[in-house]
C-alpha positions in Angstrom: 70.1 -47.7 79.0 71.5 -44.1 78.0 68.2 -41.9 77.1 66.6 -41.3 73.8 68.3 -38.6 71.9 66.8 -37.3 68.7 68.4 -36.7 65.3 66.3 -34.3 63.6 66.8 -33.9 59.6 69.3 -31.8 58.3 71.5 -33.5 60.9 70.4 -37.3 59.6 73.2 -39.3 57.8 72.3 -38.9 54.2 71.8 -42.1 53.4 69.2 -42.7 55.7 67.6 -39.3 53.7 67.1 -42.4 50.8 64.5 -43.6 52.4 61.3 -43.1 50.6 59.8 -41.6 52.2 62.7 -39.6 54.6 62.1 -39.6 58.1 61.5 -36.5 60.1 63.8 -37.4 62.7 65.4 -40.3 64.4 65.6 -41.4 67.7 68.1 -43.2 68.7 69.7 -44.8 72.2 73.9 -45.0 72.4 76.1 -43.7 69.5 75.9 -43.8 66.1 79.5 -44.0 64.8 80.8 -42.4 61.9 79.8 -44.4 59.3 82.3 -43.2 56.7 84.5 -45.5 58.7 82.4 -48.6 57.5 80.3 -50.5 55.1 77.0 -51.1 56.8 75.8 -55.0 55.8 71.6 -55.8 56.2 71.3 -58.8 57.8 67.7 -60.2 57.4 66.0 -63.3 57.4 63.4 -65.7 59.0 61.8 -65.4 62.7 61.1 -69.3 62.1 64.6 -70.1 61.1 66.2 -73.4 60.5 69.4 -74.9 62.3 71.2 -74.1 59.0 70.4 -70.9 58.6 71.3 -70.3 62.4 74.8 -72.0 61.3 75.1 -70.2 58.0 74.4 -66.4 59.9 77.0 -66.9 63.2 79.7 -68.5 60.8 79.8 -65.9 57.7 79.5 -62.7 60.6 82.2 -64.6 62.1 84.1 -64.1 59.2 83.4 -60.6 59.1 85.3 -59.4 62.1 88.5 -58.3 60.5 87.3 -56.1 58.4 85.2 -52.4 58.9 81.8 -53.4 58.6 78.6 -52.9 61.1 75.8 -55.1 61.4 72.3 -54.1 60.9 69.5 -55.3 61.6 65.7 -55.4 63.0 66.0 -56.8 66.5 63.5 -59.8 65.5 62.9 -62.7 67.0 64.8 -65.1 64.0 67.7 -64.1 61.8 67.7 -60.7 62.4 68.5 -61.7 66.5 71.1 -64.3 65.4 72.7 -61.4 63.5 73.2 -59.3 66.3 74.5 -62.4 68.7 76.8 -63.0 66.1 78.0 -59.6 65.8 78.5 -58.5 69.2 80.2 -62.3 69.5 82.6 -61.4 66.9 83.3 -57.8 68.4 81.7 -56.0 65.2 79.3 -53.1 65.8 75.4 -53.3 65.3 72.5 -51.5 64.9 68.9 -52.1 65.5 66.3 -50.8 63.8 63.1 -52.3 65.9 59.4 -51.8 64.4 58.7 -49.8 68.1 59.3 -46.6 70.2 62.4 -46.5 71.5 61.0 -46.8 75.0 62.0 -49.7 77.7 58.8 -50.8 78.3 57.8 -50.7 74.5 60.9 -51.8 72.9 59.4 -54.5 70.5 59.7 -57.8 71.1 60.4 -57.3 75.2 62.1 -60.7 74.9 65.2 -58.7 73.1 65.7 -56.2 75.3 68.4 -57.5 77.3 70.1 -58.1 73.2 69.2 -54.6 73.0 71.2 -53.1 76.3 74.2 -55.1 75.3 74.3 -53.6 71.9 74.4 -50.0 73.2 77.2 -51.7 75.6 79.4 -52.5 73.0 79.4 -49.6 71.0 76.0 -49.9 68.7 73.3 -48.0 69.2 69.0 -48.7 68.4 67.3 -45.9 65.8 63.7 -45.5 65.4 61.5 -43.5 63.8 58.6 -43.5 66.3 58.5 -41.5 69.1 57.6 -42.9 72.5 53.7 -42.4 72.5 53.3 -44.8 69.5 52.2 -48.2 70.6 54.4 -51.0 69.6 54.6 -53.9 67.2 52.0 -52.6 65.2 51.9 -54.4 61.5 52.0 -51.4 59.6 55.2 -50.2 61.8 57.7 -53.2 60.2 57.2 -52.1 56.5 58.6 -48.7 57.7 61.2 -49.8 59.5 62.4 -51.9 56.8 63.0 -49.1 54.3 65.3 -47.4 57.2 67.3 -50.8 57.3 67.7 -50.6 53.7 68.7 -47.0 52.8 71.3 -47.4 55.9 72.8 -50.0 54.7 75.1 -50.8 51.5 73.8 -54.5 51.1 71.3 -56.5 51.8 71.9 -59.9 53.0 69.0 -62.8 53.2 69.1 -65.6 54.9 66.3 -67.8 54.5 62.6 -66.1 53.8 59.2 -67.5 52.9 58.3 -66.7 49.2 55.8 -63.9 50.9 58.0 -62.0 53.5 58.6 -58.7 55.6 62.2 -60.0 54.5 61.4 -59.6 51.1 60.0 -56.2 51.1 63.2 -54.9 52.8 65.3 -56.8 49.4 62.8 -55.0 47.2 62.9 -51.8 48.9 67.1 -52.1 48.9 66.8 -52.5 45.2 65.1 -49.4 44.7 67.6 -47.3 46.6 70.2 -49.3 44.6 71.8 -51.0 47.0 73.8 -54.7 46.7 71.1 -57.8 47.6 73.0 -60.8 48.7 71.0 -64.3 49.5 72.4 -67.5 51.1 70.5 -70.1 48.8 69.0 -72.9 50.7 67.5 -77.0 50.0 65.3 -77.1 47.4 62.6 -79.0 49.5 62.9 -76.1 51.9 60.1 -73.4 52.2 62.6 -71.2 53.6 64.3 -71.4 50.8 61.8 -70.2 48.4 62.4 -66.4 49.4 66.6 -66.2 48.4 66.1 -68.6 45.3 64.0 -66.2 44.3 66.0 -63.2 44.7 68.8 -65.3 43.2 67.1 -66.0 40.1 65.8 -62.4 39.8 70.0 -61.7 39.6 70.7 -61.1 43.7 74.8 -61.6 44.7 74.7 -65.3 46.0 76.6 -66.0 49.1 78.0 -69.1 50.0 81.1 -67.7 52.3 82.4 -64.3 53.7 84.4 -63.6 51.0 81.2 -63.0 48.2 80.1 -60.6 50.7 83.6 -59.0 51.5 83.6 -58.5 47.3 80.0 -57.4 47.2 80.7 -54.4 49.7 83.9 -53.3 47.4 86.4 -54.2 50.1 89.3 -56.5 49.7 89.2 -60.0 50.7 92.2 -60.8 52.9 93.0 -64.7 52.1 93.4 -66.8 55.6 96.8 -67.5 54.9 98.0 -64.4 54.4 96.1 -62.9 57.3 98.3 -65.6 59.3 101.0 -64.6 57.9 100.6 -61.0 58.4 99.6 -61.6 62.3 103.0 -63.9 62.5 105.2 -61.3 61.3 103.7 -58.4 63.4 104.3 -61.0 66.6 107.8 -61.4 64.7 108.7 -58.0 65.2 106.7 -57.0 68.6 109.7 -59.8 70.0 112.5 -58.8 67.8 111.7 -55.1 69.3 111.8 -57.0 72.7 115.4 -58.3 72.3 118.3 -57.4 74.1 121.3 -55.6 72.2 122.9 -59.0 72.1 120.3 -61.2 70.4 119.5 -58.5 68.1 123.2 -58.8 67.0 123.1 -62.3 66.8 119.9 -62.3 64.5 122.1 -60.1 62.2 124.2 -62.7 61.4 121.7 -65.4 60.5 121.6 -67.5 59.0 124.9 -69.3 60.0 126.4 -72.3 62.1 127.5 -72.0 65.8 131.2 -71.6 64.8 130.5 -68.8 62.3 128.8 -67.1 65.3 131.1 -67.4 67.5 133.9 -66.6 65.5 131.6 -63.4 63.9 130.5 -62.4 67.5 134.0 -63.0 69.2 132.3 -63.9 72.2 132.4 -67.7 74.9 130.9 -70.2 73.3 128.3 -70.6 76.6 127.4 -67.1 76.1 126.2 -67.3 72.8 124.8 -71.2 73.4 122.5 -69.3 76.0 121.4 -66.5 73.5 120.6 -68.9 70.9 118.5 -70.8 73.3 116.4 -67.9 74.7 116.2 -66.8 71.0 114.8 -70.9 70.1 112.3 -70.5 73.1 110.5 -67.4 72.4 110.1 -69.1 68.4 112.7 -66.7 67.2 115.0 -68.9 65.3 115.2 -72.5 64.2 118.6 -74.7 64.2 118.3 -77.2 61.5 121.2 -78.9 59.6 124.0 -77.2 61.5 122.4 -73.8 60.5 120.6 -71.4 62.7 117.9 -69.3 60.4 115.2 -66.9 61.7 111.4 -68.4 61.4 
């Protein structure tokens, strides 16, 4: 891994100066990017998670990925590991934000260490408030660490907590910096479910796809369809741009029949017969009906 560098305070992004109270510094391992460029999401949840809420975190992250938004989260054994995975799997950035030092051998839990490497190899980085001298792990440490997770970021999400929770405190601390909290809500014969239906009924965002969390952060929701469309018609033109002089022309003239073609084009029947067939192979142009039309 790249060394520990230290941010000390008047060069600390200012939300992170939310945090009550501010940090001194903050050491951090790869880059921070510019997060004017984003909306940072809190992804929190369970270290006993369910097979749900394992589903529910790698699907709506999934979802994510088109849009500018960076994953944070606490490096935990649970949720908050799933929501790294699911990031780097979806080519989004993360952060991690462990309740440790930033050093190797006390990066806390060891078991995420190899997460942790790949993060910083994909662009994220890990920020921490302890230097390395502090031991690791220590209770007191997570509480700490969650208010950094929750002035960073510009929601909270929750997915699946015990009614009595670390992940709770971070919700709780996010509302006092006034900052969205988002829960996934859960079975009612679930204990994991206890801690969003709580936040729910205390008037947290509920999330039940991407798009209530695409709304919460204040960006706009690009419907499937349209973002189809949209990636069709920018393969559209990356081929038309590929054309030669001659199918180009041809294209002008559509939509029309062979005859029309050949009698606008003034060129052997074979000739434009091949053009139109190169044009049909690389999903140009359609013949149906006796008419040729662009797709």
């Amino acid at each position: 891994m790249p060394p520990i560098t230290i941010i000390s305070k008047p060069n600390l992004p200012p939300r992170i100066l939310r945090a009550h109270p501010p940090p001194s510094r903050i050491y951090m391992r790869g880059n921070l990017p510019d997060l004017s460029h984003y909306k940072l999401l809190a992804v929190v949840g369970a270290r006993r998670f369910s097979e749900y809420g394992e589903q529910v975190c790698r699907q709506l992250i999934a979802d994510l990925a088109p849009y500018p938004i960076i994953i944070v989260s606490g490096l935990a054994i649970g949720i908050d590991s799933i929501a790294h995975e699911a990031a780097l799997a979806s080519g989004l950035l993360t952060i991690a934000v462990p309740g440790s030092s930033l050093d190797e051998r006390k990066i806390y839990p060891q078991s995420k260490l190899s997460l942790a490497r790949k993060i910083i190899a994909q662009g994220g980085c890990l920020l921490s408030e302890y230097p390395s001298s502090h031991d690791s792990g220590q209770p007191w440490m997570f509480p700490e660490r969650n208010r950094i997770m929750a002035a960073l970021s510009d929601a909270v999400l929750v997915i699946e907590a015990q009614e009595r929770s670390g992940t709770l405190i971070t919700a709780r601390l996010a509302l006092d910096y006034n900052k969205e909290v988002l829960a996934v809500p859960g079975s009612v014969f679930s204990n994991l479910a206890k801690g969003p239906h709580f936040l729910l009924s205390q008037g947290a965002t509920v999330v039940t796809c991407a798009k209530d969390i695409i709304e919460a952060l204040g960006l706009e929701w690009i419907d499937t369809d349209v973002k189809k469309k949209i990636a069709k018609e920018a393969e559209t033109k990356t081929l038309f741009e590929s054309c030669t002089k001659e199918e180009k022309e041809l294209i002008s003239l559509l939509p029309c029949s062979r005859d029309a073609l050949i009698l606008s084009l003034g060129k052997p029947a074979q000739n434009i017969a091949m053009t139109i067939t190169l044009l049909e192979i690389k999903g140009l142009i359609t013949e149906q009906t006796g008419k040729i039309r662009v797709l």
